[in-house]
N, C-alpha and C positions, 0 to 999 in steps of 0.2 A: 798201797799202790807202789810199782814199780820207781824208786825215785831219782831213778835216770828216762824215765819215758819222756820222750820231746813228742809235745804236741803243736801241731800249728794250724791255725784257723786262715782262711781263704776268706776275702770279702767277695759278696757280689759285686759285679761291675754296674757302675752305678747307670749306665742305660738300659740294663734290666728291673730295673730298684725305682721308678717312677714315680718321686715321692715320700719315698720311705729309706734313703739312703740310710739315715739314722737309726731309723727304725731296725730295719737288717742288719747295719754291724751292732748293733747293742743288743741281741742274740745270741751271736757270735762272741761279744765278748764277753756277756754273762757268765755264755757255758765253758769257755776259759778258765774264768777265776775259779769257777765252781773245780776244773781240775787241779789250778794249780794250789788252792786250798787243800788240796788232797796231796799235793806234793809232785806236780809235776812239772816240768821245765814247758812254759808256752811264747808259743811266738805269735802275728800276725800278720800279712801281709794284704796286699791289695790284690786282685786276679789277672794285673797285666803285670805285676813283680811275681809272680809266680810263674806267669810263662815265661818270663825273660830268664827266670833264674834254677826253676825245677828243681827247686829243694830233695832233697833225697836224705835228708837224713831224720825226720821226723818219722816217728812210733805209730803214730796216729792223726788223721789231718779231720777237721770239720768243716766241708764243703759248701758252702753258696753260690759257688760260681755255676756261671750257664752258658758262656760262649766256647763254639766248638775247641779253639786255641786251647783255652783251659783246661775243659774235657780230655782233649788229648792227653795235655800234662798230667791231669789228675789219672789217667789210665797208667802214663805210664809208673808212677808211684803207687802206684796199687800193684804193678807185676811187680814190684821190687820189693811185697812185703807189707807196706801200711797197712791198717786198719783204717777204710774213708768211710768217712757219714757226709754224703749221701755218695753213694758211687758214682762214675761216670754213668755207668748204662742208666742208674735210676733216674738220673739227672734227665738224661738222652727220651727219656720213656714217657718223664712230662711235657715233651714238646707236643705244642697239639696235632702233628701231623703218625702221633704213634699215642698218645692218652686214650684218644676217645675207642679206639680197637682194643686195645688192651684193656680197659674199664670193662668194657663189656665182655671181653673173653673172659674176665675173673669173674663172673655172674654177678655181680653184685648191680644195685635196680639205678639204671643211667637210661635217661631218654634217650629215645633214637637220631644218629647221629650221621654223617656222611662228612668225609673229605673230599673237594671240590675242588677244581682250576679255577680262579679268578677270570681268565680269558671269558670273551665273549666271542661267539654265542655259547653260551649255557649249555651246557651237556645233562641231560635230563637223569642218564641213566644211574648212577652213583646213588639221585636222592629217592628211590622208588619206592623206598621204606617209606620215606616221610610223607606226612600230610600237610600241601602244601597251600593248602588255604586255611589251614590253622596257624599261630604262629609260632615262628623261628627265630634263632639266636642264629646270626653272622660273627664268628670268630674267628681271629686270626689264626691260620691253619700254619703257623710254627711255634713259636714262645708264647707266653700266657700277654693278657691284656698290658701291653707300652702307655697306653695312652686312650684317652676316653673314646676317640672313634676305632678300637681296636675289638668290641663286642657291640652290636648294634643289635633290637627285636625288630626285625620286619612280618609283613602280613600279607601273604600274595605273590602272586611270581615279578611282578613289575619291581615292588620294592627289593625284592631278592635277587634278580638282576642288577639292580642300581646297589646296593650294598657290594656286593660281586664288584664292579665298577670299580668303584670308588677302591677298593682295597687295589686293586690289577692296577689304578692309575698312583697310586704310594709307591708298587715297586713289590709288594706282597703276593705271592703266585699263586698259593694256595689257602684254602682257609675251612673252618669246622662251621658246617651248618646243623644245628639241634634244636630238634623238637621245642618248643617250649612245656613246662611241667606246671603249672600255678600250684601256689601255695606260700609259701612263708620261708622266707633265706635261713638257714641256720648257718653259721661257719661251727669250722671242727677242727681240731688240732691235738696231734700226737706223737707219740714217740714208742717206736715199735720196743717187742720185747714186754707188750705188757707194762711198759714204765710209766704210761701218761695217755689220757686223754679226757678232755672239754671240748662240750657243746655250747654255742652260744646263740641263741634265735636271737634275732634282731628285734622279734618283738614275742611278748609271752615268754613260757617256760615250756619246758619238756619232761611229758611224762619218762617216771625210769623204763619203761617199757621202749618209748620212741627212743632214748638215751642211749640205751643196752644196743638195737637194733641198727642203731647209725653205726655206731662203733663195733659191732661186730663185722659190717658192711665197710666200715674204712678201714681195718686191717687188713682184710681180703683182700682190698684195694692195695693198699701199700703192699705186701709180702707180694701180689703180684706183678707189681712195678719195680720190687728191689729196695723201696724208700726204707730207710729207720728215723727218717724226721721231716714230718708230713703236716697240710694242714688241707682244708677246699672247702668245698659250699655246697651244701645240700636242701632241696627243697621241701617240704612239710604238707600234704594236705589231709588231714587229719591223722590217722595212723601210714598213709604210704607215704613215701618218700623216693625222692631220685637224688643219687649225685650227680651235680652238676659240672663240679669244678676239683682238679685236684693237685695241690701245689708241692713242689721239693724244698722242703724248709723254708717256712712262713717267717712272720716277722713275731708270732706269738707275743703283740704289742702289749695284749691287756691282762694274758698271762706267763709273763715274762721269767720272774724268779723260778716259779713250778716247774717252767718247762727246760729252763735251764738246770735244773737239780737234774731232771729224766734226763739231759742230755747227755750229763756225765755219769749216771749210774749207767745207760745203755753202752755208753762209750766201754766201761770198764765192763759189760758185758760180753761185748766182741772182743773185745782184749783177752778175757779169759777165755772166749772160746777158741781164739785164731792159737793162744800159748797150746792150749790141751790139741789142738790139730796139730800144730810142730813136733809135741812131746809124742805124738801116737806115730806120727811118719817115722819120726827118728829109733825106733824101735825095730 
């Protein structure tokens, strides 16, 4: 490795971090040591000392952050050169009011979804896909789940009304209404580049057939979202499966060390690919 590369890692802001404040910067800093054990100069900051401050002179940044302020910033250290994990757009792409279009435009198997106005009265037209006396997930139609009434199942138009509600009286405008899929949670967690990825069912195990298939379907996912450090939740009912959920660098609680190793081998991925892009312009 380069042994002047300044790396600097970004925390989430911890009201997107619901719980897991810890959990998420101890990701972040894993995948740190793992660079600077390779010999690279790191720093870290919090994501409102990052906008205050807009560092520019870091090699390489590893991103958590999710409010627009940061976004910005981290855009503009990307036009001046860095190498980011996760980018701004990838960042931008998990918000639910742009995930559940884009999941689906990469083919990959996601229940049927619609984004809706909270406003009452209910505009029917957006959910014509869905079947609406089956049930449905209400999710918040910008950032992933804040807090436990930020993804609700309802049953019928009354309750999905009332869910609708309740989100429009918090202050929320918009939100993801999805099919429901039954079958069994799996979480999943990766690191593009081929470097990393685990299945985890909540209950049971996974043939290597369902195994291969998930992960062949969450890269497609990631590469079409921009992510290089992804995790989400996929549902199981015997060999089919949907994705449900899919996040811009998880907190990979229970495979912490692994994914921190992929984090720095991907890192020094992009790095050698962004060197060999500089060396081919400059000719």
């Amino acid at each position: 490795m380069n042994q002047n590369l300044n790396v600097l890692g970004v925390y989430r802001e911890a009201e997107f971090s619901p719980g897991k404040v810890a959990d998420d910067a101890a990701i972040i800093d894993a995948a740190l040591a793992e660079l600077e054990r390779a010999g690279a100069d790191v720093n870290v900051m919090t994501a409102e000392k990052f906008v205050a401050t807009e560092p520019r002179h870091a090699g390489l940044v590893l991103a958590m952050c999710q409010s627009h302020q940061a976004l910005n910033c981290l855009a503009s250290v990307e036009k001046i050169g860095a190498v980011v994990m996760n980018t701004a757009l990838a960042i931008r792409n998990c918000y639910r009011d742009l995930l559940g279009a884009g999941l689906m435009h990469a083919g990959v198997p996601v229940p049927e979804g619609a984004l809706v106005s909270t406003a009452l009265p209910l505009d029917p037209k957006p959910l014509r896909p869905l079947d609406l006396n089956a049930p449905l997930y209400v999710k918040r139609g910008d950032l992933h789940a804040l807090g436990p009434d930020d993804v609700s199942r309802v049953a019928g138009y009354g309750q999905l009304e009332s869910a609708l509600a309740d989100f429009g009286r918090r202050g929320v405008r918009r939100a993801y209404v999805q099919q429901e899929f039954p079958g069994e949670v799996v979480k999943f967690y990766g690191v593009s580049g081929s470097q990393y990825f685990a299945a985890m069912p909540e209950r049971g195990t996974l043939s290597e057939t369902q195994t291969t298939a998930l992960q062949r379907a969450a890269a497609i996912a990631a590469e079409a979202l921009g992510l290089d450090v992804w995790g989400g939740d996929a549902v199981f009912d015997a060999n089919e499966f949907a994705i449900v959920d899919f996040n811009d660098w998880p907190s990979f609680r229970h495979v912490r060390d692994e994914a921190a190793r992929a984090i720095a081998r991907r890192s020094m991925q992009l790095l050698g690919r962004e060197a060999a892009t500089r060396d081919v312009s400059a000719k």
